[in-house]
C-alpha positions in Angstrom: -61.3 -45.7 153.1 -58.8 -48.2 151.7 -55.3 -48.0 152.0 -53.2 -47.1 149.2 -50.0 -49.2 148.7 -47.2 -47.8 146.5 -45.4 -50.9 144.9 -42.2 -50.8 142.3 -41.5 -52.8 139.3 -38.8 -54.6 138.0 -37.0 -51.6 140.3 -38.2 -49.1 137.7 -42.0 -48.9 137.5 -44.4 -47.3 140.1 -47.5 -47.9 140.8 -50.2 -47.1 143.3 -52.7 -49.8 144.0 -55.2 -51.2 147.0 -54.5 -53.0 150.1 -55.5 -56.7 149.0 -54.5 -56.5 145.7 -53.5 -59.8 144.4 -50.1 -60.5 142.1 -52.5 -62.3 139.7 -54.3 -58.6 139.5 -51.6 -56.6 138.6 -50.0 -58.9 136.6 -53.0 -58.9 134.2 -52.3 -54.9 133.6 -48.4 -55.5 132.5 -48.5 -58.9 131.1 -48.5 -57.3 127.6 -44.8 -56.1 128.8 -43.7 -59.8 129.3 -42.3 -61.9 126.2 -44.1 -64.8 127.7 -47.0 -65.5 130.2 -46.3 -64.5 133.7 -46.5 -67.5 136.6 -45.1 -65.9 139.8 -43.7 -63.0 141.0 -41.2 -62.5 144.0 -42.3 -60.0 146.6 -39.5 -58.2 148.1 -36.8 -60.7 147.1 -39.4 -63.5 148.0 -41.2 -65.7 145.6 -44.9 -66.1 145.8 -47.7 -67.2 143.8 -49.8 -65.2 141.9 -52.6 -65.6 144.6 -50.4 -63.4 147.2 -52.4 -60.6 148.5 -50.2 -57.5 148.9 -50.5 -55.1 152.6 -47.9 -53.4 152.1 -45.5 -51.4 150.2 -43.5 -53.6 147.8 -41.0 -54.1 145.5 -42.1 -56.8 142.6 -40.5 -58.5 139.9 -42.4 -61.0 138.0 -41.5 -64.4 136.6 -42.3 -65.4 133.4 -41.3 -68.3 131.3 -38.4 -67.0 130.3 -37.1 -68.3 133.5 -36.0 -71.1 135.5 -38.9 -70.7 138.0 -41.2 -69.6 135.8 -40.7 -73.2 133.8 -40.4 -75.2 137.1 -43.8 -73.9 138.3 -45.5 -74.1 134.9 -43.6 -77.7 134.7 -45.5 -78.5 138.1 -48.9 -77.4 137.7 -49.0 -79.1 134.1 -47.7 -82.7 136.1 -51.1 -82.2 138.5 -53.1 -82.0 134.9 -51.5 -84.7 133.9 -52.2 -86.7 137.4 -55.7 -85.9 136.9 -56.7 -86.3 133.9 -54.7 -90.1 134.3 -56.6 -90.9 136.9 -59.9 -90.1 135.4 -59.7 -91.8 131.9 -57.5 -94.7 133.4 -59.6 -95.2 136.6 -57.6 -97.0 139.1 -54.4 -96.1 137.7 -50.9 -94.8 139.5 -49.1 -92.2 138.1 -45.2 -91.4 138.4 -43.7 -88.8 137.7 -39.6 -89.9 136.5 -37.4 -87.6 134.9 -36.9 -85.3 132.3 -36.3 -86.2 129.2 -36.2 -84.4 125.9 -37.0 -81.4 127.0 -39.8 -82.7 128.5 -40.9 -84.3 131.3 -41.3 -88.5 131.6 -43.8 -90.0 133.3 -45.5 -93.6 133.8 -48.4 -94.6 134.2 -49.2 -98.2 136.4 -52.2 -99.7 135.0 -53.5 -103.2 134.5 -52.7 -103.1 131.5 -49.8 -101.8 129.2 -50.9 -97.8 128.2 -51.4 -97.3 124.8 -51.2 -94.1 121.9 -55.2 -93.9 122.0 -55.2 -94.1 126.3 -52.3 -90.9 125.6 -54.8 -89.0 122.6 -57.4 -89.5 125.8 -56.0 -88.1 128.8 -54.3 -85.2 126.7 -57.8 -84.2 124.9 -59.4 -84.3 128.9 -55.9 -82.1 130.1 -56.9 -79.8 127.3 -60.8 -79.6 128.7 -59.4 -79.5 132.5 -57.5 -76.5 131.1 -59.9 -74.9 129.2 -62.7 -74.8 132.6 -59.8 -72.7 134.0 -59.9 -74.9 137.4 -58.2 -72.9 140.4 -54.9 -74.3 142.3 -56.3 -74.1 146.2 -53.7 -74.7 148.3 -55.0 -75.4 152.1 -52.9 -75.9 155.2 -53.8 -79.3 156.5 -53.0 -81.1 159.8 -50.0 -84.2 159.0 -52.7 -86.6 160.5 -55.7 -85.3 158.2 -52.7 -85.3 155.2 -51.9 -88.6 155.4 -55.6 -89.9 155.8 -56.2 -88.5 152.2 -52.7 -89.8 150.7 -53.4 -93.1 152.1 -57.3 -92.8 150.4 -55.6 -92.3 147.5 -53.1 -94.6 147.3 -50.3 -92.4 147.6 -48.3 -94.3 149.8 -45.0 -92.3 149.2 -46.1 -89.2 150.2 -47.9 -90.8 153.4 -44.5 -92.5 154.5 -42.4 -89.0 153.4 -44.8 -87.1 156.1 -43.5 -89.6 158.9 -39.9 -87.2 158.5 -42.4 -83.8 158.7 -40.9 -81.7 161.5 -43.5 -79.2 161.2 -48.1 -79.7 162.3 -49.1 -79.2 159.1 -48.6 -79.3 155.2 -49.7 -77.6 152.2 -51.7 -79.4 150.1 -53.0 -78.1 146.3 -56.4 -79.3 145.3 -57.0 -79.5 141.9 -60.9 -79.9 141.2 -61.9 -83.4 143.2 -57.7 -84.3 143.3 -55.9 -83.7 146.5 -51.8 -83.9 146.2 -48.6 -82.1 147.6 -46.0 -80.6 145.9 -42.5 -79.2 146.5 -42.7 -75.7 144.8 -45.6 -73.7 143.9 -48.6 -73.1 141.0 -50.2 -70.9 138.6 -53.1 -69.7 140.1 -55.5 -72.0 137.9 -55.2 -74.5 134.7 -56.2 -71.4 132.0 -52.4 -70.6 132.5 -51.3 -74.0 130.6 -52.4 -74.2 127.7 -49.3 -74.7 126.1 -48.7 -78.3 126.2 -48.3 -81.6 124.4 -48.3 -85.4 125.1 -46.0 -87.5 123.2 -46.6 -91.8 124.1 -42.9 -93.0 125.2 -43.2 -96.8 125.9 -43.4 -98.0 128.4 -44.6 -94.2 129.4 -45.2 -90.6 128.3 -43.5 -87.2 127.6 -45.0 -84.2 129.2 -43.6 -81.5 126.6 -44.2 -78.1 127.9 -42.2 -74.3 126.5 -38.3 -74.1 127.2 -36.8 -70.4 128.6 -35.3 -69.9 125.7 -38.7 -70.2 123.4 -41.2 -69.5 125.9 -44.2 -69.7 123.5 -43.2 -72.9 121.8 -43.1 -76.6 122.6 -39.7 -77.5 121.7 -39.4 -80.2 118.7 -38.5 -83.7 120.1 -35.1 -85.1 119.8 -34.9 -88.9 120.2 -32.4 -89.5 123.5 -32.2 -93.2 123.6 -29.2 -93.9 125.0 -30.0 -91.6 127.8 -33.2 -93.0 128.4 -31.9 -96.4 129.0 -29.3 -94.8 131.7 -32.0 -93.5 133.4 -33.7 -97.0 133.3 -30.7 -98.3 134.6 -30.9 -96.4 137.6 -34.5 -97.0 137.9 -33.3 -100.8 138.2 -30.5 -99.9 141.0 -32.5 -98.0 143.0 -34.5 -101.0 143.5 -31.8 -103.5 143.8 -31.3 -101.3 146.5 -34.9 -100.7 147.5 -34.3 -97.3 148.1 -36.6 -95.6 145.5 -37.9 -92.4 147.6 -36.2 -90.6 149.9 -38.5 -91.6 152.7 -36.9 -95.2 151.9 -33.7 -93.5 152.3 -34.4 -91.9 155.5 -35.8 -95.0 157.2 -32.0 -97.0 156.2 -30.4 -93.5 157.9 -32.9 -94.1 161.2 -32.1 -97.6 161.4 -28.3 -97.5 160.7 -28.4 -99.9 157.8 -26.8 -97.1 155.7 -23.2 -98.5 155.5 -24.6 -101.6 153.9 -26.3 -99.3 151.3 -22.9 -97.0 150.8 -21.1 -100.6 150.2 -24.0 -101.7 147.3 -24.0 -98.6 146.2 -20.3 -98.2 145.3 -19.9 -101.7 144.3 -22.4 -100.7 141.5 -20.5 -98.1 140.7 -17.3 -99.9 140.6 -19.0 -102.6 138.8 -20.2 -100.1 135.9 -16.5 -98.6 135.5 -15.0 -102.2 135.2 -17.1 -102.9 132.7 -16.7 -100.0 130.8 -12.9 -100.7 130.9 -13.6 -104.5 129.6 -15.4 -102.6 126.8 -12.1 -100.4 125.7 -9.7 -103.4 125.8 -11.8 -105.6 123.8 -12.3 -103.1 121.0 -8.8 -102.2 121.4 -9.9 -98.7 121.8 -6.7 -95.5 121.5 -8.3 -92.5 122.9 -11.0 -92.1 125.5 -13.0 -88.9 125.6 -14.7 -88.2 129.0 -17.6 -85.4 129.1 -20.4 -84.3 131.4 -21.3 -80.9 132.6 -20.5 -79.6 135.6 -19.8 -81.5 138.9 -20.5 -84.5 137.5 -17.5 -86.2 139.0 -15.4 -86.4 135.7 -11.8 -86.2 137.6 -12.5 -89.0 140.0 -14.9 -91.4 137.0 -11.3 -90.8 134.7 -8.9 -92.5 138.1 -11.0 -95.1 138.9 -11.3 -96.1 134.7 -7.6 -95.8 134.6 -7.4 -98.1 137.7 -9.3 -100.7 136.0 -8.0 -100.1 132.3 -4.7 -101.5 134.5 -6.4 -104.2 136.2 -6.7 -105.0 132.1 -3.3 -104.9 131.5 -3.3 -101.7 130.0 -1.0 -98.3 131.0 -3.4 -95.0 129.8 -2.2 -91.9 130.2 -3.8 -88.7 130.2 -3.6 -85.5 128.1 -5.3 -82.0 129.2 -6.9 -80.2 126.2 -6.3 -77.4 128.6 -2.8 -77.4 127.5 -4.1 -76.6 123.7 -5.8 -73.0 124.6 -5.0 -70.9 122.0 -3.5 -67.9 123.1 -4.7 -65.1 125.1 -5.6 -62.9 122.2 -6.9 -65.7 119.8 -9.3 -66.4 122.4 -13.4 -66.0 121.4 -15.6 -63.8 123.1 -19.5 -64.2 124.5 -21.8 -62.0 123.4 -21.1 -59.8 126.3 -17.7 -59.1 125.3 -15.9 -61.3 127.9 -13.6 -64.6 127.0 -15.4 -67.7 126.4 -13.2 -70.4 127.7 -15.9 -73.0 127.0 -16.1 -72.5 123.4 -14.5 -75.1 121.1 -12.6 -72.5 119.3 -10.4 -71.3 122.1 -8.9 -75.2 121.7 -6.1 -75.5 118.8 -8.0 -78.1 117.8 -5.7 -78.8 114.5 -2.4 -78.9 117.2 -4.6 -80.8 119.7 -5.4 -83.4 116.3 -1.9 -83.1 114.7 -0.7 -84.4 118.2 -2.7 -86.9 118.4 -2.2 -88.5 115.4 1.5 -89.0 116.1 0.9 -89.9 119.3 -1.2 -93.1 118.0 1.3 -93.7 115.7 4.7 -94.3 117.9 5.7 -90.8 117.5 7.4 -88.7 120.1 5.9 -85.2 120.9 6.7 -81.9 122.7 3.7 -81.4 125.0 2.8 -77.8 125.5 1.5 -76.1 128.7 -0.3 -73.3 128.8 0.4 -70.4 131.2 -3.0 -69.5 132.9 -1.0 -66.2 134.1 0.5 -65.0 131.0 -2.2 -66.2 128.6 0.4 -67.7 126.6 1.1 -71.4 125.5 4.4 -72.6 126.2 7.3 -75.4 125.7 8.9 -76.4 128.6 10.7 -79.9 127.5 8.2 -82.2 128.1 7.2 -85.0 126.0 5.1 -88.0 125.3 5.8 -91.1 123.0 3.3 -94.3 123.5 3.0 -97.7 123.1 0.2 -99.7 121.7 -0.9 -101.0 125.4 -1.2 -97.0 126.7 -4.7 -95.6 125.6 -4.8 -91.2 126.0 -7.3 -90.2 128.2 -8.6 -86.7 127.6 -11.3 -85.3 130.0 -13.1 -82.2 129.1 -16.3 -80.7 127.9 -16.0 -81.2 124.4 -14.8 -84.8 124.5 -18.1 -85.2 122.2 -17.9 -82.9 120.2 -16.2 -85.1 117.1 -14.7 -81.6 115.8 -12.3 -82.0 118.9 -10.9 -85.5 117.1 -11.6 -84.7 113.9 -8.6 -86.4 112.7 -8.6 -89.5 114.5 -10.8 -92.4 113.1 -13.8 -93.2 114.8 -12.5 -96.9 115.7 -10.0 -95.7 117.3 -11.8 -93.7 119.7 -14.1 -94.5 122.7 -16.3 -91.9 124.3 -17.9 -91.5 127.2 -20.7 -89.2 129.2 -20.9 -88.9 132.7 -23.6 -87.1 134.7 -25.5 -87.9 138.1 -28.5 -89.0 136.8 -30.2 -89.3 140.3 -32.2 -93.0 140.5 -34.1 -90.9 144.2 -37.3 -89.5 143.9 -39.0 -87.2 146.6 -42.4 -89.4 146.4 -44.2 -90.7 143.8 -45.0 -86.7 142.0 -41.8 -84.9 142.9 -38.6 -86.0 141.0 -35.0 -84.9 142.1 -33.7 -83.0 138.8 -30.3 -83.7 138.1 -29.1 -80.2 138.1 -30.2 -79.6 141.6 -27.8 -82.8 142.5 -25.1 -81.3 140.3 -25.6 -77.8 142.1 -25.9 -78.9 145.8 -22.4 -80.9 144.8 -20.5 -77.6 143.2 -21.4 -75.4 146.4 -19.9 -78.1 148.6 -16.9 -78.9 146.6 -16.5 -74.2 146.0 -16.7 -73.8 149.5 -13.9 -76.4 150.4 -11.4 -76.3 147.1 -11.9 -72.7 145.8 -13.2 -70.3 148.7 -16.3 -69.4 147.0 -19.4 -68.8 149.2 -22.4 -70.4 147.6 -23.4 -66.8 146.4 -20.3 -67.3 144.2 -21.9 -70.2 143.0 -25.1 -69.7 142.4 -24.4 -66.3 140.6 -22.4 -68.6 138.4 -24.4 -71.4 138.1 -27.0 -69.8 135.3 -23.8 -68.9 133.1 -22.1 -72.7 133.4 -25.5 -73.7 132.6 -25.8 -72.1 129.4 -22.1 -73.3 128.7 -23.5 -77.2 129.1 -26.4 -76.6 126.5 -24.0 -75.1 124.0 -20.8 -77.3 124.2 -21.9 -81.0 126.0 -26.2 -82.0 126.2 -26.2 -81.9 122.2 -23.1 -84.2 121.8 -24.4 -86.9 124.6 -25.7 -89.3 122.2 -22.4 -89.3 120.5 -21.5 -91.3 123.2 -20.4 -95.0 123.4 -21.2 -95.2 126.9 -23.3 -93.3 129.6 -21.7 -93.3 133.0 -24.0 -92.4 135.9 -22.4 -90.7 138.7 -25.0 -90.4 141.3 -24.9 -92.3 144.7 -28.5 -92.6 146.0 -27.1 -91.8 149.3 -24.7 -88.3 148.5 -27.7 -86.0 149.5 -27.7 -87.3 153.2 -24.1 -87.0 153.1 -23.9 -83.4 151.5 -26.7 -82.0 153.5 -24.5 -80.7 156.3 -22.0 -79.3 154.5 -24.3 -77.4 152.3 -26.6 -76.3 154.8 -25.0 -74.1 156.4 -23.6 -72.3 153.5 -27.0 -71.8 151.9 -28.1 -69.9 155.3 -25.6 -67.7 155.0 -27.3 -66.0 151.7 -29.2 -62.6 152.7 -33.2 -61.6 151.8 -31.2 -58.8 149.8 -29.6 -61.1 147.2 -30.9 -61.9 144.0 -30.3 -65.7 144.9 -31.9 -65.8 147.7 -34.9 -67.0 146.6 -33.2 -69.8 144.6 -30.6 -71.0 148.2 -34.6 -71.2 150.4 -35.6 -73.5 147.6 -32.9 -75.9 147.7 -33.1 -75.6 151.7 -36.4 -76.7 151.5 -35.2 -79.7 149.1 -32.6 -80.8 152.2 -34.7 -80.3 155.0 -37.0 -83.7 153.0 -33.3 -86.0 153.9 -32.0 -87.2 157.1 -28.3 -86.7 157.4 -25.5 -89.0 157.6 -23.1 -87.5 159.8 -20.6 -90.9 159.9 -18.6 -90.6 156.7 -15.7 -92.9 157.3 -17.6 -95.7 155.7 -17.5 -93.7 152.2 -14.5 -95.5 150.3 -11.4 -93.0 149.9 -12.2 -93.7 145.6 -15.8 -92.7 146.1 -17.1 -89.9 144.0 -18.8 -87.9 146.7 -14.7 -87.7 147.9 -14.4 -85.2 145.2 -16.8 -82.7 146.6 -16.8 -83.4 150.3 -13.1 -84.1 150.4 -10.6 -87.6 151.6 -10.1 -88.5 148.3 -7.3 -90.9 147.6 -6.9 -89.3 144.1 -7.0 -85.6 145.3 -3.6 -83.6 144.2 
């Protein structure tokens, strides 16, 4: 007699079902419950693929595309497509997969020849037939030996040399009709799952588009990002002046101790790129300078070293904190769960914050306010500001984009910049390095050390600053005058150890846990670089691990 299993849903829903019943089988009974098409599930707190056979009694919640794993695994599964179908219509050809992009996901394909629009039309209209045959995801456990025989047959050679820092027999490897390839994350259980999808031709490359969370059953429209696809080019080009392009390149500079040569390139490009950026504002005689990027993007550190330089210029900047202009307490907007939005543009007296500025630019003195974090309240407490032609205002903060924030101030008189850390490192040739995850790894490190939040704190958090970013700083990035980008190719060696151990500390029973064995798994690809003094005092990844010359 089979056994019975009693499993719960979502924490609400029971259900009785048989030993060896698969996710992918119950899933098909409640997917009419879902707002979008279910990927995944997480088993007791764990996440699994929809292939999981269940032998015991369970608690489930399912993931749909209404979620960041839910998009990351249909984001994945839809790249092996891709890598497929490539390979079948362009015989011969390499694929990599960059960054994303648009809402979607950028990719290049090495060929002979220059791809064209037609070879694009070609490989989606053979993704759409791999789809519609409804081909399984087989994932086998396969010796490193046997692993790296296939990579190398295929000419994978950056997933070969990423196996040489395997600590563990054997590897999981997805098979994908006749292609073999690994992955860092899971799959749908077969293509029939992905048939939303479109190709758009990119030059030199393409766009995977594919549904967002937030409209799960449409491909999002495309939005021209120019300026940020030439920052990402840019550190396409620096990782190879460094010839560091996958982290296995990385790893081998750790093992041989070459990596304070790399820290000293590294920075120097960095240092290079904020010089320039300086020469830029004194030659167009620039007033105000707007710095904005999301969330541990290095903004306090990028806005020291640019005043540094903007002296090296003979300029004398000064900075103003839009902090200062909170409205008060009570004027303050709320989220749509009733709490203060902080974030939101109009908890910034922007017409004070303009009127102010407009003097300022003009030889006039004015009484700075403060605002009192405690009391809620903006206050006067004698200080004041009066400038000279040869002192630009700095002003760092999320909205520096955002031209409502300036709206008085002529446009040639201001000068604005984005920041993120646009991450040049791949993990091989098929698994990029999202920014976010660079951005995240740096906020737990830098919470831990300046604020006393565990990375529980953090990651509960994270989902909330992340809907703040798409609101109030990605739409204004092409606003910009200049991207900055703050990644080191080397800060995830450094910040392994420090985050490590935090991440351990999160329990099965958390919500997050799933998300902290995810990004554990991401470290455990990097050696570590345990010698830090070699990092500059003025390097960014001082802000989050600490030494920096510019720390209060």
């Amino acid at each position: 007699m089979t056994k019975k299993l009693k499993i719960t849903l979502e924490g609400k829903r029971e259900m009785t079902v048989d030993e060896g019943t698969t996710l992918a089988d119950i899933s098909k009974e409640v997917q009419a419950d879902y707002p979008a098409v279910i990927v995944a599930a997480k088993v007791n707190n764990k996440l699994r693929e929809l292939g999981y056979s269940l032998h015991k009694d369970a608690n489930i919640e399912f993931i749909d595309l209404t979620t960041t794993d839910g998009v990351r695994i249909y984001q994945r599964s839809l790249s092996f497509v891709f890598i497929r179908a490539s390979m079948e219509i362009l015989s011969g050809c390499k694929v990599t997969v960059e960054h994303s992009l648009s809402k979607g996901l950028y990719c290049e394909i090495h060929y002979k020849r220059p791809i064209q629009k037609e070879d694009v039309h070609k490989i989606e209209t053979r993704m759409r037939e791999i789809v519609e045959e409804d081909v399984p995801f087989i994932k086998s456990s396969v010796p490193i030996g046997d692993a790296k025989r296939i990579f190398k047959e295929l000419g994978m050679e950056a997933k070969t040399k990423l196996l040489d820092y395997r600590n563990k027999p054997e590897v999981n490897i997805y098979s994908c009709g006749w292609l073999k390839d690994y992955f860092y994350g899971y799959m749908v259980p077969s293509t029939g799952y992905l048939k939303l999808f479109k190709l758009k031709y990119y030059f030199p490359g393409v766009i995977i588009q594919y549904p967002d969370k937030s409209n799960p059953n449409e491909i999002p429209t495309f939005v021209e990002q120019s300026k940020l696809a030439a920052i990402f080019r840019e550190a396409e080009k620096w990782g190879k002046i460094l010839n560091i392009e996958y982290v296995a390149n990385l790893n081998d500079t750790i093992l041989e101790k070459k990596y304070p040569e790399l820290i000293r390139v590294a920075e120097a490009l960095h240092e290079k790129k904020v010089a320039q950026i300086a020469d830029m504002i004194l030659e167009k005689k620039k007033r105000i300078i707007l710095i904005a990027g999301p969330s541990s993007s290095g903004k306090t550190t990028f806005a020291q070293r640019l005043a540094i330089q903007l002296r090296v210029n003979g300029l004398r900047p000064v900075s103003l904190s839009t902090d200062d202009y909170f409205v008060n307490r009570e004027e303050t907007p709320k989220d749509e769960n009733g709490d203060y939005d902080f974030e939101s543009i109009e908890a910034v007296d922007v017409e004070l914050f303009n009127d102010h500025l407009s003097k300022l630019i003009l030889g006039e003195c004015v009484a700075l306010p403060t605002f009192n974090f405690q009391k809620g309240k903006r206050e006067y407490r004698g200080k004041t500001l009066q400038i000279l032609e040869d002192q630009p205002i700095i002003i760092e903060g999320i909205h520096g984009l955002n031209d409502r924030l300036t709206t008085d101030i002529p446009h040639d008189k201001k000068f604005k910049i984005y920041i993120s850390a646009l991450t040049q490192l791949n993990v091989d040739d098929h698994n990029r390095i999202p920014t976010t995850d660079t951005r995240l790894i740096r906020r737990i490190v830098r919470d831990s050390k300046y604020r006393g939040h565990s990375a529980l704190t953090t990651l509960k958090l994270w989902n909330s600053v992340r809907r703040g970013e798409e609101k109030n700083i990605f739409p204004f990035q092409e606003e910009a005058d200049v991207m900055f980008n703050s990644a080191l190719i080397y800060e995830l060696a450094v910040l392994k150890k420090y985050a490590e151990p935090l991440l351990k500390e999160i329990s099965i029973n958390e919500k997050e846990y799933s998300e902290a064995k995810r990004l554990l798994k991401f470290l455990s690809y990097f050696l570590s670089i345990e010698d830090e003094h070699v990092i500059p005092q003025t390097s960014i990844i001082r802000e989050f691990i600490g030494g920096s010359c510019f720390a209060e």
